[in-house]
MARBA-3410 file (N, C-alpha, C, O; in Angstrom, 1 decimal):
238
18.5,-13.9,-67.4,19.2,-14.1,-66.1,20.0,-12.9,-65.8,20.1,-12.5,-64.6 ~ 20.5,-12.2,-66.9,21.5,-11.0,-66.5,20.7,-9.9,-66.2,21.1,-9.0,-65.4 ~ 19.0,-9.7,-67.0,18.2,-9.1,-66.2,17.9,-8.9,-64.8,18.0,-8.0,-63.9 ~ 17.5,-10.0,-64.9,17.2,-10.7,-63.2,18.1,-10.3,-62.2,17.7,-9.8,-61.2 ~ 19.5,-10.5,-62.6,20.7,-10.0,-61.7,20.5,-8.0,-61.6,20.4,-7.3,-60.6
20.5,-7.8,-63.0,20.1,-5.6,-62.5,19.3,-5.7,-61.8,19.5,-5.2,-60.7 ~ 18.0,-6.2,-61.9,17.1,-5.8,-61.3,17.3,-5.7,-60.1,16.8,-4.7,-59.5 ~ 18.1,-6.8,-59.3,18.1,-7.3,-57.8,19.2,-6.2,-57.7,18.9,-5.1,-57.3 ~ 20.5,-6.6,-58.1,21.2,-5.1,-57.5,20.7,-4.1,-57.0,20.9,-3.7,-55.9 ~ 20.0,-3.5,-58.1,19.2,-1.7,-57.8,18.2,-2.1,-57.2,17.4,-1.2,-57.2
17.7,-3.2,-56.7,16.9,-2.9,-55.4,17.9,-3.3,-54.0,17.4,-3.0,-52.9 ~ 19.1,-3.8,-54.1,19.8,-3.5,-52.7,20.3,-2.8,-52.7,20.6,-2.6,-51.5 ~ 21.0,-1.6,-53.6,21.4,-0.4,-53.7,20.2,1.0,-53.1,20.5,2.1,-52.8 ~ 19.0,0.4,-53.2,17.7,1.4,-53.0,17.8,1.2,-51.5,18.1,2.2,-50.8 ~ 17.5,0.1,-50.9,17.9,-0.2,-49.5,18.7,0.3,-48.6,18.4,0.8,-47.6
19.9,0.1,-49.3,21.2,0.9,-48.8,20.9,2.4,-48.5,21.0,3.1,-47.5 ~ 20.6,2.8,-50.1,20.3,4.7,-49.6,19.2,4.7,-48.2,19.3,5.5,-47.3 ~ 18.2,3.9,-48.3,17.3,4.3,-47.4,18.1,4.1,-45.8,18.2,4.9,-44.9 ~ 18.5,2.9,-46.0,19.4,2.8,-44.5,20.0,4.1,-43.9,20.2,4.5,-42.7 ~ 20.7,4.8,-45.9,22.0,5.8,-44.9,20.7,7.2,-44.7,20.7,8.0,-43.7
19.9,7.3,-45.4,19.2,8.7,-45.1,18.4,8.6,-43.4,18.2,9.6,-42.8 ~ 18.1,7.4,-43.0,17.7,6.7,-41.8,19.0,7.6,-40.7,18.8,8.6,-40.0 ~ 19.8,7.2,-40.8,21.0,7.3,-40.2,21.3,8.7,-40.3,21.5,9.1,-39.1 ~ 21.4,9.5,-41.0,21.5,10.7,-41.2,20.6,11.6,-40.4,21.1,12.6,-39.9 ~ 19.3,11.3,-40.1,18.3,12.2,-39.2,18.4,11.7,-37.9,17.6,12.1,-37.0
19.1,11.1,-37.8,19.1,10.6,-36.0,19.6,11.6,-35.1,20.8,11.7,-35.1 ~ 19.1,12.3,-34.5,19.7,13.3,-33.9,20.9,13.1,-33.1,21.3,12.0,-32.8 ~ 21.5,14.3,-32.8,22.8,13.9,-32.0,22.6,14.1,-30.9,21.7,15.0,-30.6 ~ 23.2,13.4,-29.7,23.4,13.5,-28.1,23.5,14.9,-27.6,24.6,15.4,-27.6 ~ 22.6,15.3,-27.3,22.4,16.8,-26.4,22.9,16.5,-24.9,22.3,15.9,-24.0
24.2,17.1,-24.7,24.7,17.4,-23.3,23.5,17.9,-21.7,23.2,19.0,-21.2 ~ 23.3,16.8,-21.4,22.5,17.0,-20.2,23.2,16.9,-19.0,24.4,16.6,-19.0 ~ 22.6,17.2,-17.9,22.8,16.7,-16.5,21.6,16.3,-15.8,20.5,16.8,-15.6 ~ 22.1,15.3,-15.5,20.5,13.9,-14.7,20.7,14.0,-13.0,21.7,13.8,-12.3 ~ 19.4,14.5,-12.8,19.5,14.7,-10.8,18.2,14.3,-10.3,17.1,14.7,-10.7
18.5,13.4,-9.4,17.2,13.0,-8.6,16.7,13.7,-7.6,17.3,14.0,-6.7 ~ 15.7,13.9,-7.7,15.0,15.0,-6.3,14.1,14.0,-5.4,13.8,12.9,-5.8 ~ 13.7,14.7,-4.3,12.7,13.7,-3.7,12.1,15.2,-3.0,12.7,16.3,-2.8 ~ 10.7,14.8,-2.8,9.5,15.6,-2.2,8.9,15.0,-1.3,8.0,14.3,-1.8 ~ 9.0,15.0,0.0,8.3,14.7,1.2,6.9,15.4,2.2,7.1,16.4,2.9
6.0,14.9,2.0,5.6,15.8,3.0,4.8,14.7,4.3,3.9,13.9,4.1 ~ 5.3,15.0,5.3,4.7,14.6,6.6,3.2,15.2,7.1,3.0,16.4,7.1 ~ 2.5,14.4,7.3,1.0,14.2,7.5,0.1,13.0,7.8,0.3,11.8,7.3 ~ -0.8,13.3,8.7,-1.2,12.4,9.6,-2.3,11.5,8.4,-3.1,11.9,7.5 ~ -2.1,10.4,8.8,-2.9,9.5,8.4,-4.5,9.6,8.3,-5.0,10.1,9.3
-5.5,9.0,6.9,-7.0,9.1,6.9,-7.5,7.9,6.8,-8.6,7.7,6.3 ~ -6.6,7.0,7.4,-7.6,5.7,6.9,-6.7,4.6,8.4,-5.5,4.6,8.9 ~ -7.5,4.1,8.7,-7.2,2.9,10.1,-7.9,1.4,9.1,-8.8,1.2,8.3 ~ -7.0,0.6,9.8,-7.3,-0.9,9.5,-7.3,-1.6,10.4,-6.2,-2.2,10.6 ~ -8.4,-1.9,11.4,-8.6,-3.0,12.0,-8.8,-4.2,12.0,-10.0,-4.5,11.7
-8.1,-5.1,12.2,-8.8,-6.9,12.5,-8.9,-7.5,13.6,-8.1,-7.5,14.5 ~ -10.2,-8.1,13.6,-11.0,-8.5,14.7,-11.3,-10.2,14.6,-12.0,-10.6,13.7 ~ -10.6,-11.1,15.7,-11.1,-12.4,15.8,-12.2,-13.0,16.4,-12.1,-12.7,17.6 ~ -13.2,-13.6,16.3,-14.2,-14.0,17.3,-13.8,-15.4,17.3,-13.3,-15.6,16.2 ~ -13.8,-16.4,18.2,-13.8,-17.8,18.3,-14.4,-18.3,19.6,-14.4,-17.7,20.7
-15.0,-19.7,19.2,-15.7,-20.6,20.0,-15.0,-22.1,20.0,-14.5,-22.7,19.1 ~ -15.2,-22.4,21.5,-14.9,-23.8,21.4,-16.3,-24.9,21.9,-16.8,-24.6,22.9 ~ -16.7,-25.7,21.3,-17.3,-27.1,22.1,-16.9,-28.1,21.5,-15.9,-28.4,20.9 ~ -18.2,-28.9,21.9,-17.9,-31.0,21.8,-18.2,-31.3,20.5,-17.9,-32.4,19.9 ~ -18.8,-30.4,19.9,-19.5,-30.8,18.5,-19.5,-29.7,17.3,-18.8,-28.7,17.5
-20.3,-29.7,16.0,-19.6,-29.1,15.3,-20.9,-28.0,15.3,-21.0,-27.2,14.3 ~ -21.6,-27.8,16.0,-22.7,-26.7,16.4,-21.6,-25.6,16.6,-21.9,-24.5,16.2 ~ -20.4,-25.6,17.1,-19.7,-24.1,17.5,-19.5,-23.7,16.1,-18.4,-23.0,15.9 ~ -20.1,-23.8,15.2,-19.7,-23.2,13.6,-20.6,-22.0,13.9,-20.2,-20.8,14.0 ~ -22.1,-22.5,14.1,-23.4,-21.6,14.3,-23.2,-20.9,15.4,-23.3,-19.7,15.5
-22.8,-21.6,16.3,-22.5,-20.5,17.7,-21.4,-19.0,17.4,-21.6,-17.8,17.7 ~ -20.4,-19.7,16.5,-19.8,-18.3,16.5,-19.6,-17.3,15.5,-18.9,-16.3,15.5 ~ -20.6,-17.8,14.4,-21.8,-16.6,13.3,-22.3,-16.1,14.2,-22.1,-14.9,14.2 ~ -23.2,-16.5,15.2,-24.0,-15.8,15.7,-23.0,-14.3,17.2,-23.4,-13.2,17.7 ~ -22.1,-14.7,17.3,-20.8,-14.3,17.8,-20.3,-13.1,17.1,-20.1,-12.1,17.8
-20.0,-13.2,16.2,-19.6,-13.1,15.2,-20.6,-11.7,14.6,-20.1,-10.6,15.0 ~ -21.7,-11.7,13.9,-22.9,-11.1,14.1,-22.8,-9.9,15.2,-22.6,-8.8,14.9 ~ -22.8,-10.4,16.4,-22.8,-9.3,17.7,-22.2,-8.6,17.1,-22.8,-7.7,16.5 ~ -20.5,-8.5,17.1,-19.4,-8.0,17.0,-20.1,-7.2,15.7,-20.4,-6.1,16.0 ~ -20.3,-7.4,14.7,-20.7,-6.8,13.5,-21.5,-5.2,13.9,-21.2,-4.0,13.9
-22.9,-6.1,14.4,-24.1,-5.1,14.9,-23.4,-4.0,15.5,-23.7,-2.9,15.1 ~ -22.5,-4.1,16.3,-22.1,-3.5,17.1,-21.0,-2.6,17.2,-20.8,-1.8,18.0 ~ -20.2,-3.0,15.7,-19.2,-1.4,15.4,-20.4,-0.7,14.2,-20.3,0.6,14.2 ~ -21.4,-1.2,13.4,-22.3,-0.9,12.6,-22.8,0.5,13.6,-23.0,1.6,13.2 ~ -23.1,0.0,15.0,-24.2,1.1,15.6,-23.0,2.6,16.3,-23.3,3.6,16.9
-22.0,2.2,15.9,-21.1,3.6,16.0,-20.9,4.2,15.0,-20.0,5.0,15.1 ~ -21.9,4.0,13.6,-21.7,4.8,12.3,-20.5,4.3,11.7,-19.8,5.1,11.2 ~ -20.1,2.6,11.6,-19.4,2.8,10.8,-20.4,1.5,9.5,-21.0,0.5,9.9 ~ -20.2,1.8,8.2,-20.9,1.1,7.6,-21.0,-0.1,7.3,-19.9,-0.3,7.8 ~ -21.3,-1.2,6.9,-21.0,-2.4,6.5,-20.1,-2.9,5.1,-19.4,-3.9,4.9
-20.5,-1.7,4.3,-19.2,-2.0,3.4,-17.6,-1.2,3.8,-16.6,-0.9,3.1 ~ -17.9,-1.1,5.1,-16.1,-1.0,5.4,-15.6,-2.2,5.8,-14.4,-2.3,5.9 ~ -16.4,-3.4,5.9,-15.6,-4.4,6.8,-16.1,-5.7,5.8,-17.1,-5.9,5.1 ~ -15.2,-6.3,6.2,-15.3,-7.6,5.3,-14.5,-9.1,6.1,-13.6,-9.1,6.9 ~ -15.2,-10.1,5.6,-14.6,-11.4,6.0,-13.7,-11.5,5.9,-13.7,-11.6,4.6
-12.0,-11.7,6.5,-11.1,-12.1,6.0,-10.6,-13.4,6.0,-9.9,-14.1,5.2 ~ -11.1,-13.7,7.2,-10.7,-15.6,7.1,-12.1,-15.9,7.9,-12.9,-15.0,8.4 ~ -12.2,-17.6,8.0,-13.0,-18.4,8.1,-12.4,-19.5,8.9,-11.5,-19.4,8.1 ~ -12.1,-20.3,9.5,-11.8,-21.5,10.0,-12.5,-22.5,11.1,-12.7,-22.1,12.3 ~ -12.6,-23.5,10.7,-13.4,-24.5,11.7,-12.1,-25.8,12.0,-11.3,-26.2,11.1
-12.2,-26.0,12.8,-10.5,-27.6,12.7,-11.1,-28.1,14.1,-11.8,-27.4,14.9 ~ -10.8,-29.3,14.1,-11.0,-30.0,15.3,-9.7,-30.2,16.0,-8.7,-30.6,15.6 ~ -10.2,-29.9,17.5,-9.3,-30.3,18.6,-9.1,-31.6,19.4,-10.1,-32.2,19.7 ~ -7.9,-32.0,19.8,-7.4,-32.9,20.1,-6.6,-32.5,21.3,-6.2,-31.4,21.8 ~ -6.5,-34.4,21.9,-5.1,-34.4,23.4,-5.0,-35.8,23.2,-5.6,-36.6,22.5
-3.9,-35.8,23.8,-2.8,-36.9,23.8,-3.2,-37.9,24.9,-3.2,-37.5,26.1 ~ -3.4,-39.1,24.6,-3.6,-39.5,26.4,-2.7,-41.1,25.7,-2.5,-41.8,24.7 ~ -2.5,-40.9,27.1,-0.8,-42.1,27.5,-1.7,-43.5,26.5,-1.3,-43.8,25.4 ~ -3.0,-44.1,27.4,-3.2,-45.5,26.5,-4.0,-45.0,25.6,-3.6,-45.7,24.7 ~ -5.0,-44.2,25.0,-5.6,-44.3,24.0,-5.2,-43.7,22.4,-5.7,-43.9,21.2
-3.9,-42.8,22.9,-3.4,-41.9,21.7,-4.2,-40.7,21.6,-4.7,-40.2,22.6 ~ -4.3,-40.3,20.6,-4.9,-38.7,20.1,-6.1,-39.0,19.9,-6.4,-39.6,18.9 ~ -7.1,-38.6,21.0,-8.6,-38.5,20.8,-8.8,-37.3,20.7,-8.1,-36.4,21.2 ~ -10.4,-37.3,19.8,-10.7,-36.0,19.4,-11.4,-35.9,20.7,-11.9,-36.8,21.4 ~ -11.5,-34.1,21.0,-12.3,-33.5,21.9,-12.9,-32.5,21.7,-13.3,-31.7,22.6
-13.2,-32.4,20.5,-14.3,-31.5,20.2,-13.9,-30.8,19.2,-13.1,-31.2,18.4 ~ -14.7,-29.1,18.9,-14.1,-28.2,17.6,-13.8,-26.8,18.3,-14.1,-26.4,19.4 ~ -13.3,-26.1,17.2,-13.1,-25.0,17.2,-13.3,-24.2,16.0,-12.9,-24.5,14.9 ~ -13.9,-23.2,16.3,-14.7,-22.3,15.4,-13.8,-20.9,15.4,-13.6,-20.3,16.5 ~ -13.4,-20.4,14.4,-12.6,-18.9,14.3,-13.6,-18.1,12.9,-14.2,-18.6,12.0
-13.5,-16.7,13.5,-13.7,-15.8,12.2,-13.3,-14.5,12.4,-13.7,-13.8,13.3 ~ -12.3,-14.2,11.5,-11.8,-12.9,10.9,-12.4,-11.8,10.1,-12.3,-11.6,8.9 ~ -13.0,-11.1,11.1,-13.4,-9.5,10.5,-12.4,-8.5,10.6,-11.6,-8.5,11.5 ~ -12.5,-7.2,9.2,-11.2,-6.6,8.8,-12.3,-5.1,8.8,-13.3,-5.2,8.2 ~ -12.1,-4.1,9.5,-13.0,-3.1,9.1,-11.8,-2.1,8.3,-10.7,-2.5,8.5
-11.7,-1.0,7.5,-11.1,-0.4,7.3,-11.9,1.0,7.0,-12.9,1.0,6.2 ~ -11.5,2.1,7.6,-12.5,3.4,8.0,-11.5,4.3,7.9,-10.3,4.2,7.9 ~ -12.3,5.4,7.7,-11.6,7.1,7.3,-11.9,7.5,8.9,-11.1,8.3,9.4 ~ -12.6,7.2,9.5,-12.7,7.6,10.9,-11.7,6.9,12.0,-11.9,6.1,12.9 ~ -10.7,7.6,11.6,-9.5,7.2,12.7,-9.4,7.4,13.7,-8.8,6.6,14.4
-10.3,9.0,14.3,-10.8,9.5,15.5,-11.6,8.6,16.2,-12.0,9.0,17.3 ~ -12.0,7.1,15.9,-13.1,6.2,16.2,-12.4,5.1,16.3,-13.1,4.3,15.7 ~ -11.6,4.7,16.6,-10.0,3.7,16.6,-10.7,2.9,17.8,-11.4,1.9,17.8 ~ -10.3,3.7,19.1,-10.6,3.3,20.0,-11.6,2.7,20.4,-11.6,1.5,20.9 ~ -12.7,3.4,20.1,-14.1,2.8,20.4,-14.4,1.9,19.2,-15.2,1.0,19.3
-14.0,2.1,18.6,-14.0,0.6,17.3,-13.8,-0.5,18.4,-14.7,-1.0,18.9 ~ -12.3,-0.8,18.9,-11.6,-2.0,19.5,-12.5,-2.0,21.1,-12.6,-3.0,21.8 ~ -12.8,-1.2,21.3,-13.6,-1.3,22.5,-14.9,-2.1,23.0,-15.1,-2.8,23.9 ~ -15.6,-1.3,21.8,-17.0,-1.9,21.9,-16.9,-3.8,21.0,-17.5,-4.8,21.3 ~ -16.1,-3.8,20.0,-15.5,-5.3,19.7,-15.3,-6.2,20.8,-16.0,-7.1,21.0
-14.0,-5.9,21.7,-14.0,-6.7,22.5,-15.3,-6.8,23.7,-15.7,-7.8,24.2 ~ -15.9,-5.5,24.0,-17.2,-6.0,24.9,-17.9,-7.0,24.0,-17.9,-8.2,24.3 ~ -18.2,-6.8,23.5,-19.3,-7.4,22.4,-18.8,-9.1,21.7,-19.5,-9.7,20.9 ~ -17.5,-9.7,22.3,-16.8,-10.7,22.1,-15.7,-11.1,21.4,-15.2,-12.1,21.5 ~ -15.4,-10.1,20.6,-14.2,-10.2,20.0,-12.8,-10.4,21.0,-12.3,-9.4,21.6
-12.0,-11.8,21.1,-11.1,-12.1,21.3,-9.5,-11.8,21.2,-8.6,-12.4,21.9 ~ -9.4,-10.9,20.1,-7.9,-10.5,20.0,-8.3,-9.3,18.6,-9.0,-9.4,17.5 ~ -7.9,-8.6,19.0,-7.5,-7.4,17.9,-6.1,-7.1,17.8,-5.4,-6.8,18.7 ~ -5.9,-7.2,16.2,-4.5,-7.3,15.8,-4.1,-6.2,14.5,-4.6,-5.1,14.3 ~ -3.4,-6.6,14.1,-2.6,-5.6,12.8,-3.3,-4.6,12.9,-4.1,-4.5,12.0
-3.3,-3.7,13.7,-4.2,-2.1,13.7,-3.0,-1.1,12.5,-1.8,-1.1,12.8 ~ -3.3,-0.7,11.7,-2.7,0.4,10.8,-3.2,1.3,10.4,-4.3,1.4,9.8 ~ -2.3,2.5,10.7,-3.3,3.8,9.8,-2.1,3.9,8.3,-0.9,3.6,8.2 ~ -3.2,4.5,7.4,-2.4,4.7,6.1,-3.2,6.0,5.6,-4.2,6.5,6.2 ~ -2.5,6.3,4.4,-2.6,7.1,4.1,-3.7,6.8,2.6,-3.0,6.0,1.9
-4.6,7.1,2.1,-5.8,7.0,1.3,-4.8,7.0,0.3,-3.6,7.1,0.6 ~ -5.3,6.9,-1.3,-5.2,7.3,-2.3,-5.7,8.7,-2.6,-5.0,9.5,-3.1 ~ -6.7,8.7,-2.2,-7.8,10.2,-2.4,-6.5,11.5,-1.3,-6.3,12.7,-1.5 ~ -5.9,10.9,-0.3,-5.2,11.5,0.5,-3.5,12.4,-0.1,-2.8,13.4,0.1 ~ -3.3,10.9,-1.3,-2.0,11.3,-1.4,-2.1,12.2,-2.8,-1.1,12.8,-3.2
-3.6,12.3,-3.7,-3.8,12.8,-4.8,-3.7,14.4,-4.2,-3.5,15.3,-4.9 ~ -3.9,14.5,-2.8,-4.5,15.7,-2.6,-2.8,16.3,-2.3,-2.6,17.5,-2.1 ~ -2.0,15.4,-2.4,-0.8,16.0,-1.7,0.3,16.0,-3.0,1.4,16.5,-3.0 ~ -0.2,15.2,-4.1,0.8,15.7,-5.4,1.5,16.5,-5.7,2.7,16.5,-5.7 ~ 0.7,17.4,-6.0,1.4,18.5,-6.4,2.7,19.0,-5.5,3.8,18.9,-5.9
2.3,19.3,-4.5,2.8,20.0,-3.7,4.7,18.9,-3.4,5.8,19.3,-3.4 ~ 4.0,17.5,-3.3,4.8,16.8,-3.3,6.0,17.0,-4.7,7.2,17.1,-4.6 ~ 5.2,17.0,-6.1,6.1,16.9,-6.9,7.0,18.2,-7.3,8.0,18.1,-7.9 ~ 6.3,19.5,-6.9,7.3,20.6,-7.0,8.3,20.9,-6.1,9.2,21.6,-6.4 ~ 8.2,20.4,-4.6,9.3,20.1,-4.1,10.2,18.4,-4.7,11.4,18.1,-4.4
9.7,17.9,-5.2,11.2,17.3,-6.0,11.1,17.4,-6.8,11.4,16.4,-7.3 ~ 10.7,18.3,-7.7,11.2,19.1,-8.9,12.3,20.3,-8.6,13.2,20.7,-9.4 ~ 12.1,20.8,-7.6,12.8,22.3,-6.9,14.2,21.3,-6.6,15.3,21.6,-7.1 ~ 14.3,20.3,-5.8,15.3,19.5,-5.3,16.2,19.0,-6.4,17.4,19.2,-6.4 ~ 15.4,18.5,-7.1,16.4,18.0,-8.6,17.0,19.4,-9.2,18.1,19.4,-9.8
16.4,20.5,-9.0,16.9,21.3,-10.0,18.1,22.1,-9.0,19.0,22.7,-9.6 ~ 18.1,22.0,-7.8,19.2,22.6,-7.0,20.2,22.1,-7.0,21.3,22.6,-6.6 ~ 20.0,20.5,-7.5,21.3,19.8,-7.4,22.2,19.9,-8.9,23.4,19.9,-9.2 ~ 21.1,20.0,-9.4,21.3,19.7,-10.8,22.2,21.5,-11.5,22.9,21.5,-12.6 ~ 22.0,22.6,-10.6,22.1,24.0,-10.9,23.7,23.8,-9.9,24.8,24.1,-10.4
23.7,23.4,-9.0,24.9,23.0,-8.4,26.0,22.1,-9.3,27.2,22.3,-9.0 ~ 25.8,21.4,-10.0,26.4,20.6,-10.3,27.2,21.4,-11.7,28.4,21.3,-12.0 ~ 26.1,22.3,-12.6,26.4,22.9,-13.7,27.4,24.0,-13.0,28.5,23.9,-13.5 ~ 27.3,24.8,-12.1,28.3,25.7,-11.5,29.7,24.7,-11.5,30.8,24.9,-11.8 ~ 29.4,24.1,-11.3,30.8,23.4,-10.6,31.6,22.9,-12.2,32.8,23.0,-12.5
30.6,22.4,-12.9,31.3,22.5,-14.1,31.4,23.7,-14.8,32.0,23.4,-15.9 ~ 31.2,24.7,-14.9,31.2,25.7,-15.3,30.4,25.9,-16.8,30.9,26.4,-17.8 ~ 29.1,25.3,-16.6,28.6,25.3,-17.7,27.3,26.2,-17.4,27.3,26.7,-16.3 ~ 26.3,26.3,-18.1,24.5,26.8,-18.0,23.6,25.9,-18.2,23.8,25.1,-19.2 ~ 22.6,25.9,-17.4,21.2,25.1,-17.6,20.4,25.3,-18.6,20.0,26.3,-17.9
19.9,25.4,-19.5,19.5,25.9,-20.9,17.8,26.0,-20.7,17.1,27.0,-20.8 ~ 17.2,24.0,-20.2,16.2,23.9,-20.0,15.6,22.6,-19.5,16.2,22.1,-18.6 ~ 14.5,21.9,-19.9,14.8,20.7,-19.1,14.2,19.8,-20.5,13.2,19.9,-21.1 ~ 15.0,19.0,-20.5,14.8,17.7,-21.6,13.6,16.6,-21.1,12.6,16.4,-21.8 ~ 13.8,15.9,-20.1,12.7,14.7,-19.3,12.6,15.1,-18.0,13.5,15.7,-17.4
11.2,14.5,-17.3,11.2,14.7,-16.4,10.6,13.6,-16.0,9.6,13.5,-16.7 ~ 10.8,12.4,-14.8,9.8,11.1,-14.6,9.7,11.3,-13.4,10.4,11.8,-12.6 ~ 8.5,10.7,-13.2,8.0,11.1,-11.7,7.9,9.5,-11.4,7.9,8.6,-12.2 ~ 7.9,9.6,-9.9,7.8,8.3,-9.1,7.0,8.4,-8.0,7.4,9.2,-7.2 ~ 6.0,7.8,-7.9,5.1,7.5,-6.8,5.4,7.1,-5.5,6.3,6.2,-5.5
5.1,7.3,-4.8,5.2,6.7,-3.5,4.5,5.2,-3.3,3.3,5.2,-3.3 ~ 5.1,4.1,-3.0,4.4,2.8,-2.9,5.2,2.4,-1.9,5.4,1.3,-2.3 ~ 5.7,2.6,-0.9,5.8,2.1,0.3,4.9,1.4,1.3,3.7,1.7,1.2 ~ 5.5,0.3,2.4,4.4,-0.2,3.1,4.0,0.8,3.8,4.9,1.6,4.3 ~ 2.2,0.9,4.2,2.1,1.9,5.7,2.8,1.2,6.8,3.3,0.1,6.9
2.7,2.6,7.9,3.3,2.1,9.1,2.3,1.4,10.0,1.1,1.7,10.1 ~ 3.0,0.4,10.8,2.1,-0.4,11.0,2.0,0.1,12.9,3.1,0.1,13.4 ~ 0.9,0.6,13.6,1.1,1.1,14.4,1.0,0.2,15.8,1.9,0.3,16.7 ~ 0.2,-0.6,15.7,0.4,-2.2,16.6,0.2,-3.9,15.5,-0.6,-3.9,14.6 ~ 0.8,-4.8,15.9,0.6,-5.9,15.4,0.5,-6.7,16.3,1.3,-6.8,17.2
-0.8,-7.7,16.1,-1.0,-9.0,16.5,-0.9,-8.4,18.0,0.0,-8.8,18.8 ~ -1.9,-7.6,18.4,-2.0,-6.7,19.9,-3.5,-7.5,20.8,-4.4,-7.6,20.0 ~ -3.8,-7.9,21.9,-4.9,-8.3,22.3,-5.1,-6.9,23.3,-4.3,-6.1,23.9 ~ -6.5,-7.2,23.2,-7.1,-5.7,24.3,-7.7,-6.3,25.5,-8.4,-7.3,25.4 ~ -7.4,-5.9,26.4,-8.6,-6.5,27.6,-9.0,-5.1,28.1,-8.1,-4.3,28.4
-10.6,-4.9,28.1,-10.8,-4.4,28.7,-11.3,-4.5,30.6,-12.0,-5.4,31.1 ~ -10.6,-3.2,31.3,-10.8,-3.1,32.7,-11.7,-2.5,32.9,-12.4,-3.0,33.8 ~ -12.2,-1.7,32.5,-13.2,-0.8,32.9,-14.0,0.1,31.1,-13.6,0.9,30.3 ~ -15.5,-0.7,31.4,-15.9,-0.6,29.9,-16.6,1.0,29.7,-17.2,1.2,28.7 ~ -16.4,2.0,30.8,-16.2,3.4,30.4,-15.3,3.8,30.2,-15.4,4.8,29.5
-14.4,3.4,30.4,-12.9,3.6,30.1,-13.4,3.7,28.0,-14.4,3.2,27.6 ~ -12.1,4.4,27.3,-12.0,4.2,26.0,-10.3,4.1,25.6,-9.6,5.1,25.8 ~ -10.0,3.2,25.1,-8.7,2.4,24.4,-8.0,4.0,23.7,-8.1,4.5,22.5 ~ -7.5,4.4,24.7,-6.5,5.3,23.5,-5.6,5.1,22.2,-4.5,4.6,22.3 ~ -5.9,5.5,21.5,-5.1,4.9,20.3,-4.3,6.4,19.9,-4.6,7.5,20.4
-3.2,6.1,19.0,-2.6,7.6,19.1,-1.8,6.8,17.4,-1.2,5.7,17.2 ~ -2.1,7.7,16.5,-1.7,7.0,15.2,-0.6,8.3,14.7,-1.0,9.5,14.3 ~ 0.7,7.8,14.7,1.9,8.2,13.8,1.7,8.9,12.6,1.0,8.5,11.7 ~ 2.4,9.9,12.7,2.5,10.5,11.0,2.9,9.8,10.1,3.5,8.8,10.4 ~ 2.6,10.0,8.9,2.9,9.5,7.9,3.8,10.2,6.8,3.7,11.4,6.6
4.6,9.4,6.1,5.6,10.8,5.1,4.9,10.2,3.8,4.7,9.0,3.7 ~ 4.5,11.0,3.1,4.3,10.6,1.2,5.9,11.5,0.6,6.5,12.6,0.6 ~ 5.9,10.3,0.1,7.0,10.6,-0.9,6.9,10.6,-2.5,6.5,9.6,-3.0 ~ 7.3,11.6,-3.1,7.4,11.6,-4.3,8.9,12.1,-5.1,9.4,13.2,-5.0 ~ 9.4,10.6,-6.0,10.5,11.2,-7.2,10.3,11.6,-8.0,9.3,11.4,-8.7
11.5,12.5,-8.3,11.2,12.8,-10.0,13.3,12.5,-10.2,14.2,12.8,-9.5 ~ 13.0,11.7,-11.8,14.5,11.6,-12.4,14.3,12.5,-13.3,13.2,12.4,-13.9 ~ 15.2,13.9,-13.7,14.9,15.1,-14.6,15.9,15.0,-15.6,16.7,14.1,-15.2 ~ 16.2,15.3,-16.4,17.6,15.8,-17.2,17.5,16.9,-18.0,17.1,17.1,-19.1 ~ 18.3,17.9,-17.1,18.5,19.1,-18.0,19.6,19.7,-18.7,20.8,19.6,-18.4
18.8,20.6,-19.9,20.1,20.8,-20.8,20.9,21.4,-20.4,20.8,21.8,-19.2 ~ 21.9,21.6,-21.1,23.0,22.2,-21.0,24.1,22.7,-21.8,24.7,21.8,-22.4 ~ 24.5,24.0,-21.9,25.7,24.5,-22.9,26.7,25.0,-22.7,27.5,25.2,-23.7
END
């Protein structure tokens, strides 16, 4: 038993040292200064988002097929201005039946209604207009949430440039700040960068077109856009 007890001791004594030699290499707190920069650059948008409604009304539930085939037109018909079919996609679907109120009988039904939601989304922004144009000739009912944004492929191309102006930004504040304390920047310890994930701007919402004159073309005029990029830095200091 009084074995058993050394033994145990000198293995919590072994522990112990290992704890303190642990503790010993931890480095010590290097005096920094932490500055946020930001990098902006304004530029016009490469991508537009159109949504397009088609709907039918009759007595029966045939206005489903009536307004696929509706529906379809509208399709054919931004297709034949070069834009492709995998830019657009179904976004909603709806069929519900309509009703009226009458004094002796109550709520009788009077028929259905048929809706469908096409979404095109295109790098050809220059083609905005005659997008929503030839839609509404062609039967489209309401064009809504129009948005231009800015690609991914768009904001890769603006990185850089983005992140050395807020790298340059952090470091001016951060060289200001060392003056004021009267110390030197030595060099730079971290640097974290932050992406831009903001909503695009949205340039009309929930907008209907009528056209007056089908030579006429829908001017559309799409807003700059800013990409932003942070960086949180910390540099040394002595």
């Amino acid at each position: 038993m009084k074995k058993l007890c050394l033994i145990l001791t000198a293995l919590l004594l072994a522990v112990f040292m290992l704890a303190g030699c642990g503790a010993q290499t931890t480095p010590n707190n290097v005096p920094v200064i932490n500055a946020t920069g930001t990098g902006k650059i304004t530029t016009q948008p490469d991508t537009v988002e159109l949504r397009f409604s088609v709907s039918t009304e009759g007595k029966d539930n045939t206005v489903q097929a009536a307004n696929a085939t509706k529906t379809q037109k509208v399709i054919d018909a931004i297709i034949s201005l070069g834009i492709p079919k995998e830019e657009m996609q179904t976004k909603d679907i709806n069929f519900s039946p309509r009703y009226k109120w009458d004094e002796k009988l109550g709520q009788q039904l009077i028929g259905y209604r048929a809706e469908n939601t096409i979404v095109v989304e295109t790098k050809k922004t220059d083609e905005a207009g005659k997008i929503i144009d030839i839609a509404v000739q062609n039967g489209s009912e309401m064009v809504g949430n129009l948005k231009f944004t800015l690609s991914d492929e768009g904001k890769d191309k603006l990185l850089d440039q983005a992140i050395s102006q807020a790298v340059a930004d952090a470091k001016k504040q951060a060289e200001a700040a060392a003056k004021s304390a009267g110390v030197k920047i030595t060099g730079i310890q971290t640097i974290n960068v932050q992406k831009d994930n903001s909503r695009p701007p949205i340039l009309y919402e929930n907008a209907q077109y009528k056209l007056a004159d089908k030579a006429a073309t829908t001017p559309v005029l799409p807003q700059d856009t800013d990409y932003i990029v942070t960086v949180v830095a910390s540099f040394l200091i002595k």
